[in-house]
C-alpha positions in Angstrom: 0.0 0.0 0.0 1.5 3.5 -1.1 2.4 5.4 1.7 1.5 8.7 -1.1 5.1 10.9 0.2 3.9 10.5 4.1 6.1 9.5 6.6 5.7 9.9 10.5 9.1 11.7 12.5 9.7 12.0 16.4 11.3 13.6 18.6 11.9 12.3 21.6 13.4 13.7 25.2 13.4 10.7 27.5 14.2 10.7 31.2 17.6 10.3 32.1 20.4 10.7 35.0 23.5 11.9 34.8 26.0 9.6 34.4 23.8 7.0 34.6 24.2 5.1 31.1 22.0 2.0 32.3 19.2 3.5 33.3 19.2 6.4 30.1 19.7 3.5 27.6 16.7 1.5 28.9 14.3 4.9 28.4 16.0 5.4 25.4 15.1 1.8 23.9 11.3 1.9 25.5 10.9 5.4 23.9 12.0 3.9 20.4 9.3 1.3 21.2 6.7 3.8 22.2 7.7 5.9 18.9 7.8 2.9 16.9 4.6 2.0 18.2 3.2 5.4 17.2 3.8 4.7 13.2 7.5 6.9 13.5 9.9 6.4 10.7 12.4 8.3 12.0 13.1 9.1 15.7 15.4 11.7 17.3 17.2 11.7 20.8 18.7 14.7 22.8 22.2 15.5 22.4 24.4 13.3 24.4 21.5 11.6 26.0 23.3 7.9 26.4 25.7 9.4 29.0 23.5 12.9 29.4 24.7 16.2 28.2 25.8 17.6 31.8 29.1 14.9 32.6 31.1 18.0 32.2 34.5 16.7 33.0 33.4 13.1 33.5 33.6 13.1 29.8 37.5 13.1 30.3 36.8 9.3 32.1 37.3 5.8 30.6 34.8 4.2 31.8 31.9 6.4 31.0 33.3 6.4 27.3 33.3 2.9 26.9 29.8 1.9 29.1 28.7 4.7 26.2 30.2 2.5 23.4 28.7 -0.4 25.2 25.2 1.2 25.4 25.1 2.0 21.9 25.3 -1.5 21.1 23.0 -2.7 23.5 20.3 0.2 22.0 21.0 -1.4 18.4 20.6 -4.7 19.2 17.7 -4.4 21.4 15.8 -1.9 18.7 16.9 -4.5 16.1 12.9 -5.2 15.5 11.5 -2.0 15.1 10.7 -0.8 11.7 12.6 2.9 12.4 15.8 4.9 12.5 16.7 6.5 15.5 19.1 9.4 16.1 21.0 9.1 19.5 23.8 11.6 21.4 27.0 10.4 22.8 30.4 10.9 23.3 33.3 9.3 20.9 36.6 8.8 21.8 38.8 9.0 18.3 42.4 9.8 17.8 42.8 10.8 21.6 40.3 13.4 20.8 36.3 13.6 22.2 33.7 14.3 19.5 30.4 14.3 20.5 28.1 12.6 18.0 24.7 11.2 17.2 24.6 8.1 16.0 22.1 6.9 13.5 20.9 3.0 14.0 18.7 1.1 12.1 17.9 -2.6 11.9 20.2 -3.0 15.0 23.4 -1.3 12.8 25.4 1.2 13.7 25.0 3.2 9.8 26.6 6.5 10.9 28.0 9.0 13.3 27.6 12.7 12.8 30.2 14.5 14.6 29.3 18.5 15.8 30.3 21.0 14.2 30.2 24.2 16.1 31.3 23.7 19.9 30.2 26.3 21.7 32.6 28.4 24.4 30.7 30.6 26.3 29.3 31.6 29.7 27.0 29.2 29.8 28.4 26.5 28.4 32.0 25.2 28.3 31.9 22.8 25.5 35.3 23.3 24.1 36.4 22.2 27.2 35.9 18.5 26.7 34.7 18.1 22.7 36.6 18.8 19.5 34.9 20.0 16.8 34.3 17.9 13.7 36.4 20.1 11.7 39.4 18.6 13.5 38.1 15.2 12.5 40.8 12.9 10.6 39.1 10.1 9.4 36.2 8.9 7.3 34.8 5.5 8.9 35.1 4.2 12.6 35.2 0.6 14.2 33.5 0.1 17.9 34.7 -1.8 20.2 37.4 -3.6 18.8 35.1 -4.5 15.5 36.9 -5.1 12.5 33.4 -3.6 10.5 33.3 0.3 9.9 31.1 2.7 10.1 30.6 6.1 8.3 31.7 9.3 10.2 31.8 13.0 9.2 29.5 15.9 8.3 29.2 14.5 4.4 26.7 12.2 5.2 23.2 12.2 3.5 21.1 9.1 5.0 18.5 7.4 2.4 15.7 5.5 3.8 13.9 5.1 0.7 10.9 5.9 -0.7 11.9 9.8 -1.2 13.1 9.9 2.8 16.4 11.0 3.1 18.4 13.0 6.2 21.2 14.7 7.5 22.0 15.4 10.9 23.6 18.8 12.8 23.3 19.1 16.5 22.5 21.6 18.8 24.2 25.1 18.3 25.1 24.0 14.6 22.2 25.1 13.4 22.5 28.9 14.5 26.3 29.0 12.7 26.8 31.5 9.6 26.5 28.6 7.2 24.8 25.7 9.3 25.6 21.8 8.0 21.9 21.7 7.3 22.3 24.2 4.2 24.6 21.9 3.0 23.0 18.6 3.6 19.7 20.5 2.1 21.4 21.3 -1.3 22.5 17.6 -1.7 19.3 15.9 -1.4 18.4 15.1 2.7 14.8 16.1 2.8 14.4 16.1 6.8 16.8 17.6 8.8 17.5 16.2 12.4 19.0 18.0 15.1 19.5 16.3 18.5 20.1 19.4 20.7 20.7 20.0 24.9 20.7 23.4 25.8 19.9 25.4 29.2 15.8 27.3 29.1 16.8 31.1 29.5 14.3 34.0 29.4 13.8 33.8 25.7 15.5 31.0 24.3 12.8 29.0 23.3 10.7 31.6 20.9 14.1 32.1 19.2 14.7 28.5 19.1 11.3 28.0 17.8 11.9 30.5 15.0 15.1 29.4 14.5 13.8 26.0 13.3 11.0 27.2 11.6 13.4 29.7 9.3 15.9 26.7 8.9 13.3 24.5 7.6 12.0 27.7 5.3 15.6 27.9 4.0 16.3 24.6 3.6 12.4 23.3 1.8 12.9 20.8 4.4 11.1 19.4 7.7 13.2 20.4 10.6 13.0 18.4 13.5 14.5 19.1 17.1 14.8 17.3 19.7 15.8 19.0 23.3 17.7 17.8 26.6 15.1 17.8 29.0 14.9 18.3 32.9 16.6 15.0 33.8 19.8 17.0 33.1 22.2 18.3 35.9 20.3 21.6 37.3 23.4 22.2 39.3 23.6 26.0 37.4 20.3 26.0 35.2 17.7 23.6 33.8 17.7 22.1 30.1 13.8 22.5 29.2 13.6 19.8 27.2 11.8 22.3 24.2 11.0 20.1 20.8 9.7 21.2 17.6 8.9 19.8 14.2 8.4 22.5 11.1 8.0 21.8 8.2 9.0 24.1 5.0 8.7 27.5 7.0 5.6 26.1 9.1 5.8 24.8 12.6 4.1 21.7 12.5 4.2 20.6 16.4 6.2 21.7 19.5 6.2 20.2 22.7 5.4 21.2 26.3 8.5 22.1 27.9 9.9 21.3 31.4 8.4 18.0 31.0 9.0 15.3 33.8 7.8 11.7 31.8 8.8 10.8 28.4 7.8 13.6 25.9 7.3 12.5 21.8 6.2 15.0 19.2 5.0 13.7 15.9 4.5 14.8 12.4 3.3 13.3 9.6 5.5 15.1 6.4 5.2 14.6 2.7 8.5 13.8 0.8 6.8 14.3 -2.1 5.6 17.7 -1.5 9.2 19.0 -0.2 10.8 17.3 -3.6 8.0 19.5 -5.9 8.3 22.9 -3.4 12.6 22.0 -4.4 11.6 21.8 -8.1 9.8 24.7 -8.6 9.3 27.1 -6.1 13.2 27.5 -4.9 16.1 28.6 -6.2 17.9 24.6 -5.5 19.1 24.6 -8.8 21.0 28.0 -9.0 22.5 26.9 -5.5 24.2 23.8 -6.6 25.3 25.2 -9.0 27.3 27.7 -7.7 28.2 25.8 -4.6 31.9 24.2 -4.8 31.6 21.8 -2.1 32.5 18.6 -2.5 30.1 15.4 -2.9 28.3 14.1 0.0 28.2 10.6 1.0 25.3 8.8 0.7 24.3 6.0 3.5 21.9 4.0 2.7 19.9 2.7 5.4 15.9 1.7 4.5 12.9 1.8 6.2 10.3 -0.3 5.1 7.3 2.3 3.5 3.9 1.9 5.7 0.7 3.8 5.3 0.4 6.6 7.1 -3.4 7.5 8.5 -2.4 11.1 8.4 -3.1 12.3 11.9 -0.5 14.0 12.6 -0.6 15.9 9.0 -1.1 19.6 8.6 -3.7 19.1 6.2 -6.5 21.9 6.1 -9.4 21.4 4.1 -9.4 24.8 2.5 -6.0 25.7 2.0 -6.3 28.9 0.3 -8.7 30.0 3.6 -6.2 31.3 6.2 -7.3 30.9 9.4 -5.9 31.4 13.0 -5.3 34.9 14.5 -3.7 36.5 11.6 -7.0 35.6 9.3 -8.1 39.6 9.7 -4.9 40.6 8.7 -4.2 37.9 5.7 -8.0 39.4 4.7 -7.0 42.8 4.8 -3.7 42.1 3.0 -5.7 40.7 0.0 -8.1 43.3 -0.4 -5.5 45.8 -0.4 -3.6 43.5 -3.0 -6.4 43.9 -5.1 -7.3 47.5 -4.5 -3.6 48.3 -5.3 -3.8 46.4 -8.6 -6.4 47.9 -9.6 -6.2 51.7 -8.3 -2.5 51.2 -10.8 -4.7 49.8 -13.5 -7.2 52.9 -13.8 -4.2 55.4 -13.6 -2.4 53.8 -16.6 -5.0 53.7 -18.3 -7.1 56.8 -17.8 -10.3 55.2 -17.2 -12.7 57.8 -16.4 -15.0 54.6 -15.0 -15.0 51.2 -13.9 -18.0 49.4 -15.4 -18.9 46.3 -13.4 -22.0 43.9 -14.1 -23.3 43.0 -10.4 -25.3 39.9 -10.1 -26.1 40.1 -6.1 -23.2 36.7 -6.2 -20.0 36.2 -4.6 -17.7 37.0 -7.5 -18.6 40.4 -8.7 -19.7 41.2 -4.4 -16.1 41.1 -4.2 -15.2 42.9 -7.0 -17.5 46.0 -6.5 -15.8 45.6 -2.7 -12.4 45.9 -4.6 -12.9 48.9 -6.9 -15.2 50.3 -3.5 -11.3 50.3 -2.4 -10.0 51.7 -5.3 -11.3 54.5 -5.4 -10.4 55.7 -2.0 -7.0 54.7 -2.6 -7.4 57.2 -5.7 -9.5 59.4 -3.8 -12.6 59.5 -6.2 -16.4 59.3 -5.5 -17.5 55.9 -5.8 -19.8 57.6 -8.5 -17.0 56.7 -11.3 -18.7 53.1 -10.6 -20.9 52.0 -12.9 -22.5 49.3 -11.3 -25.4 47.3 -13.6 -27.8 44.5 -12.9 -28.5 43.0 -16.0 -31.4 40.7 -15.2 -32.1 38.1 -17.6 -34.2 34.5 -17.8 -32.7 32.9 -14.3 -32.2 36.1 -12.0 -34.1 35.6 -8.5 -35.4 38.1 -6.2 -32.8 37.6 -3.9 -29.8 38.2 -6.0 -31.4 41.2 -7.4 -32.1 43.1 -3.9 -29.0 42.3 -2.5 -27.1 43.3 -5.7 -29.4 46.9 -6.0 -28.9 47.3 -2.1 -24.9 47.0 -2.3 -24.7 49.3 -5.4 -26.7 51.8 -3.5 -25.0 51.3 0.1 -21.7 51.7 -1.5 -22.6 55.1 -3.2 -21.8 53.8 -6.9 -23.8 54.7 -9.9 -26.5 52.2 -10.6 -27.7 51.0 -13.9 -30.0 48.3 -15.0 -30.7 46.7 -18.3 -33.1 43.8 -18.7 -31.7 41.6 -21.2 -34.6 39.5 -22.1 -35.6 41.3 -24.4 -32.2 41.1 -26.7 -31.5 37.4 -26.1 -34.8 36.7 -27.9 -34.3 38.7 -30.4 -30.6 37.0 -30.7 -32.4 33.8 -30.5 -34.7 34.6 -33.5 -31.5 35.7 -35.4 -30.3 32.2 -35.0 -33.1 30.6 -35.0 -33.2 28.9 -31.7 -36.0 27.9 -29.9 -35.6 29.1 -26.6 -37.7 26.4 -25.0 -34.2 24.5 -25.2 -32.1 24.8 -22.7 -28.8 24.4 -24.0 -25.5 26.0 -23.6 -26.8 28.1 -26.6 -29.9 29.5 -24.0 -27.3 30.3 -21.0 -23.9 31.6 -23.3 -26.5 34.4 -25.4 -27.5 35.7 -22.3 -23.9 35.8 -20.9 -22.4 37.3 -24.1 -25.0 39.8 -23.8 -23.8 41.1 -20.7 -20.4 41.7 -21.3 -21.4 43.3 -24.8 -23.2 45.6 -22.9 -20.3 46.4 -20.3 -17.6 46.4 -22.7 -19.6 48.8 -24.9 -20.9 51.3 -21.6 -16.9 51.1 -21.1 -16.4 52.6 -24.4 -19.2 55.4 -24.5 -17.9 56.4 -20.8 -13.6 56.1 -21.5 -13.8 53.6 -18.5 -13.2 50.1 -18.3 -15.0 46.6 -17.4 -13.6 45.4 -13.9 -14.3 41.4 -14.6 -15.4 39.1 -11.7 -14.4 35.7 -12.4 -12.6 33.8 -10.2 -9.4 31.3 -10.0 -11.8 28.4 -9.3 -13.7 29.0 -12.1 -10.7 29.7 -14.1 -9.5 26.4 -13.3 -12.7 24.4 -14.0 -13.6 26.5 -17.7 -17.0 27.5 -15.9 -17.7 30.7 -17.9 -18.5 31.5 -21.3 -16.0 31.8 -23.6 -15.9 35.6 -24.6 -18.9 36.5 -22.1 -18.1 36.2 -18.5 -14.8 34.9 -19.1 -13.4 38.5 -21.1 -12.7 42.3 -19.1 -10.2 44.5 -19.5 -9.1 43.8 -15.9 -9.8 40.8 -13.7 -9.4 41.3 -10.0 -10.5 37.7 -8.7 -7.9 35.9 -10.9 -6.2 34.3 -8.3 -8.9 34.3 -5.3 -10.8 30.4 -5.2 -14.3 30.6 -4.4 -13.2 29.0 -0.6 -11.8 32.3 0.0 -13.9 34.6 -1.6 -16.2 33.7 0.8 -13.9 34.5 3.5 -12.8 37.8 2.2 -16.5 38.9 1.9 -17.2 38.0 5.7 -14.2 40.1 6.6 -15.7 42.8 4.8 -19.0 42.2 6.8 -16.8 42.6 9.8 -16.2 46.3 8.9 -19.2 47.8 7.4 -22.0 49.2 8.7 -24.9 46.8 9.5 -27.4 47.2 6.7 -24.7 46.1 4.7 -23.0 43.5 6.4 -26.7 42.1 6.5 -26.4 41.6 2.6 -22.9 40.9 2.2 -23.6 38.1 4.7 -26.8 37.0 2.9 -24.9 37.0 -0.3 -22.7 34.4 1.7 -25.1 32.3 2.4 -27.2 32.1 -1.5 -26.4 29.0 -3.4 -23.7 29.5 -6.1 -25.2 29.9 -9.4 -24.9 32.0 -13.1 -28.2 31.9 -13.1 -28.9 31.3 -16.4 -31.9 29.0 -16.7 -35.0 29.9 -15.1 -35.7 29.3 -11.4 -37.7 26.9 -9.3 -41.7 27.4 -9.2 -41.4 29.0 -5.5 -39.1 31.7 -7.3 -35.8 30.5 -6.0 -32.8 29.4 -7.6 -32.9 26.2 -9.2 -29.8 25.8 -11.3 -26.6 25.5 -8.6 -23.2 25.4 -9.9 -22.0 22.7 -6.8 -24.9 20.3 -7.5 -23.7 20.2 -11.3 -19.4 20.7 -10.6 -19.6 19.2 -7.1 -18.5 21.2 -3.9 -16.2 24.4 -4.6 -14.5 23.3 -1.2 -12.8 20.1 -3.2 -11.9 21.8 -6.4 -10.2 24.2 -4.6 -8.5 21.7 -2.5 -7.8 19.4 -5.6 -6.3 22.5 -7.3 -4.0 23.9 -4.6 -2.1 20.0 -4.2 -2.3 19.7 -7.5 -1.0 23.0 -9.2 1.6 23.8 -6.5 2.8 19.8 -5.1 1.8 18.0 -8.4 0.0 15.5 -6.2 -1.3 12.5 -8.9 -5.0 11.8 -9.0 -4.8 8.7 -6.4 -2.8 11.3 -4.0 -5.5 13.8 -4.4 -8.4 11.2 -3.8 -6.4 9.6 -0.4 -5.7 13.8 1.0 -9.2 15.0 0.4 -10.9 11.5 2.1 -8.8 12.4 5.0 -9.5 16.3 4.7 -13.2 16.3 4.6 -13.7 13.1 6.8 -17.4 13.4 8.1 -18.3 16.4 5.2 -18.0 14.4 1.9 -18.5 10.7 1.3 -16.1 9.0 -1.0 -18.7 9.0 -3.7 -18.6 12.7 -4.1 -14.9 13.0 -3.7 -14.2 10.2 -6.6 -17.0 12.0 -9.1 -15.3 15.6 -8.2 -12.3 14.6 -8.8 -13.4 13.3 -12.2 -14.7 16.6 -13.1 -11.9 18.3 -11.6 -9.4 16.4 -13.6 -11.4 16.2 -16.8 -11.7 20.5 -16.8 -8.9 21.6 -15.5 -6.7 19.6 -18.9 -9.9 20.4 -21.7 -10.6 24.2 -20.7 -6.8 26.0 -20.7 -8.1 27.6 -24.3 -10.0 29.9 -22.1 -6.9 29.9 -19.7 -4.5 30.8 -22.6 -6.1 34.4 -23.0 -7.6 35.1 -20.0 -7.3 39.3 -19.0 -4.3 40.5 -16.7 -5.1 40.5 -13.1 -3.1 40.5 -10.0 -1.6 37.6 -8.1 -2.2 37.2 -4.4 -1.2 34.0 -3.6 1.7 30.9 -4.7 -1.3 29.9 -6.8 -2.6 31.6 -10.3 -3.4 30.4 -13.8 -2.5 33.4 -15.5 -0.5 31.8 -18.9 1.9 34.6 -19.0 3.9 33.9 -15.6 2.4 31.5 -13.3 0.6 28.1 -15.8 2.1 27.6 -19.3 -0.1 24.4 -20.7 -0.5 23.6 -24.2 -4.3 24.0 -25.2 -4.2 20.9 -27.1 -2.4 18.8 -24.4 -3.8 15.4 -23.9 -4.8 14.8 -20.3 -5.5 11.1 -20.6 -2.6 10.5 -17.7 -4.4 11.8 -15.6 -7.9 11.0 -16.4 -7.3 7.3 -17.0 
């Protein structure tokens, strides 16, 4: 069973005692149980945590060295059976010099030590007191215990599990240096970095350790995972608090409790897949390598057997274009002004005297009078300049109408109305069609009709048609070609339907209440172009979502699929999980369908779509963001 990218990493911060090898290499093994136990793939231990990171100058003895060599052992053999890696700290003894490494074991071998790099010498910490830094290293491979075998040792070494999981390691203070080991391992290929860390909790520390591995993980397009000495550690003067975090490509995915006194395992569930796609084509990887001039890695090969992952402890949002969280307001506000900006540039360059804008009382062109509402102040005009039409035609409903005549009128802009009945019928007697059909012939005259109409009120008044379509319908082909599709200026381009929604409820937020009332009600009418006539009781009767399927799931196949290039069988196993509970697998399979089946057959209305301005990672716009042949064959993908 494909595991689809996913694979489960830990850190761990056991108990331990100082000193006390025995006892901190029997928590050590039943916390590689309990993390194996919990689906892990890859485990990581504190720094030094065999002997514990506070010896000090018990370091400099025999026989804690070698009951650390013996430990080591006894941890391999004894998590021989369990389907992991796992990253432990201790001290080496090579060349009459004391390294302090993390071991990697898997499969009960020894495939690896990782020496540090950077070896602190400070107030707090005396470091270079007892451990050389790996830079003084002479040597590429090292026997244990008299062992004829050898094992890999040095900074070069890039660990492959399989499967698209590969690692490096740095520990502790390494990854604060002017040009950490992690940059390094990153540009040759180790998707996760792991860094077994012990450090004292100071006032502070642990928000800029938290950002610390959060910005690592941004720079590197890698998870980041950190595992921290915890209170078991001498307190003789200070306390290691035992802080652990997992991010995840600039996110933080998890962090621990701190100042724990049990056993303490994070865990996150991280997509190989989707680091390797944000490497191909959303970073500057390739430019890096080739500029760098350092020499090769070494690649350790060390495989962990692939295993489904359920995906709870993914960050997996079912609307990933919404943002949510404290910052929402702000992320709302940031859009609007994105599109306001675009737009107030737009009307300067091109002297428009008006924006002409067809409002249908729906979510797409609510938004867009909200946006040149915007405009306008940022150009400090009357909102008179917008001329704001209801076009009402077969399918229009009472409700849509009000609300769109209420908004016009609430938000000061010049209001216009044109009844287009009466010109599709004559347009239908011109091509002789009986308008007792309803065909795409019935709904496309009535759409073409409206933008004729704007486009030519644009002329007679030296504005310009502010469109409304959106990036979900963009992606799907739902408009007509040359109606609805065609402006001279789209400010939706790259806003899904998911978050249009969300931007017009922040809008609600600041207006007055008679119109947050509509903008709200506009919120809750079904999605529709209202093009065929509606139900007997006078509401509407054709809705988009019971014909596409839920906006929610195109938008959520589009984001993995446009920025990760997750395959069809990917995007089915994510949006089960996603929308657990919302949508049965019934309606996820036939979306996906129709998802797939649009998204490859409409990019000739992608191809010349209007400019508009990018908010997001995420636009179609064929001049900088999705270059697709129109006549590209999408059976791959539909099959």
């Amino acid at each position: 069973m494909s595991t689809y990218g996913y694979y489960r990493l830990a850190a761990a911060t056991p108990r331990v005692r100082v000193a006390d090898v025995d006892f901190n290499t029997n928590e050590l093994v039943a916390a590689a149980r309990t993390a194996a136990a919990g689906g892990a793939a890859v485990v990581v231990f504190p720094e030094l945590c065999i002997t514990s990171a506070s010896c000090a100058d018990l370091f400099y003895q025999p026989r804690l060295l070698k009951a650390a060599e013996a430990a080591l052992l006894r941890f391999a053999e004894e998590t021989r059976e369990l389907p992991l890696v796992s990253v432990v700290g201790l001290p080496l003894l090579l060349d009459d010099k004391l390294y302090n490494v993390a071991a990697v074991v898997q499969g009960g071998v020894l495939r690896g030590f990782v020496p540090k790099s950077i070896i602190p010498d400070k107030r707090e910490c005396y470091e270079r007191r007892q451990f050389s830094p790996a830079a003084m290293l002479s040597r590429t491979e090292v026997g244990m215990m008299g062992d004829f075998f050898c094992i890999p040792i040095g900074t070069d070494l890039v660990f492959d599990a399989g499967e698209g999981l590969s690692f490096g390691v740095e520990i502790g203070a390494d990854a604060a240096a002017l040009l950490p080991p992690s940059t390094r391992l990153a540009m040759q290929g180790a998707r996760v970095i792991l860094n077994p860390a012990a450090e004292l909790a100071l006032a502070g520390r642990a928000e800029y350790t938290r950002n610390l591995v959060q910005a690592r993980s941004g720079s590197c397009v890698a998870a980041y995972v950190r595992a921290g000495a915890g209170v078991g550690e001498s307190t003789q003067d200070g306390v290691c608090g035992g802080a652990s975090y997992i991010a995840v490509n600039g996110r933080m995915a998890v962090q621990n409790t701190p100042f724990d006194r049990e056993l303490s395992i994070i865990y996150a569930d991280v997509d190989m897949q989707r680091l390797a796609a944000a490497r191909l084509s959303e970073s500057s990887f390739c430019e890096n390598l080739l500029q760098a001039e350092w020499p090769a890695m070494r690649l350790v090969p060390c495989r962990v057997e692939p295993k489904p992952c359920d995906l709870a402890y993914a960050y997996l949002p079912a609307r990933p274009f919404v943002p949510c969280g404290p910052d929402a307001p702000a992320r709302c506000e940031e859009i609007l002004n994105i599109q306001a900006a675009a737009l107030a540039k737009r009307i300067e360059c091109a002297y428009a005297r008006t924006l002409v804008i067809g409002v249908s009382g729906g979510l797409d062109s609510t938004l867009a009078l909200l946006v040149c509402d915007r405009a306008c102040k940022l150009l400090g005009r009357s909102n008179d300049c917008v001329l704001a039409l209801t076009m009402p035609g077969f399918g229009t409903t009472g409700r849509t109408y009000n609300n769109a005549v209420k908004m016009i009128q609430l938000l000061g802009c010049t209001f216009k109305e044109v009844n287009i009945k009466e010109a599709c019928l004559l347009h239908f007697k011109d091509l002789d069609f009986d308008p007792a059909l309803r065909t795409n012939t019935y709904e496309n005259v009535q759409a073409r009709e409206r933008t004729k109409l704007l486009m030519n009120l644009a002329n007679k008044t030296g504005g310009m048609v502010v469109g409304t379509g959106d990036l979900s319908e963009i992606a799907l082909g739902w408009a007509t070609y040359n109606g609805d599709h065609m402006s001279m200026y789209g400010v939706n381009c790259s806003i899904p339907k998911s978050l249009i929604r969300c931007l017009i409820e922040y809008a609600a937020t600041q207006s007055e209440p008679e119109l947050a009332e509509v903008l709200r009600d506009v919120n809750a009418t079904p999605v529709s172009p209202e093009l065929l006539p509606p139900a007997d009781d006078g509401r509407i009767d054709q809705k988009t979502e019971e014909i596409l399927g839920p906006y929610d799931l195109h938008d959520f196949f589009l984001y993995h699929f446009i920025k990760y290039g997750a395959e069809p069988e990917k995007l089915r196993h994510l949006a089960l999980h996603a929308f657990a509970g919302e949508y049965d697998e019934a309606l996820v399979e036939s979306t996906l369908r129709t998802f797939l089946r649009r998204f490859f057959s409409q990019q000739f209305k992608r191809t010349c779509v209007p400019d508009g301005p990018k908010v997001g990672t995420i636009a179609l716009s064929p001049r900088g963001d999705w270059r697709m042949p129109t006549d590209v064959c999408g059976k791959l993908w539909n099959s």
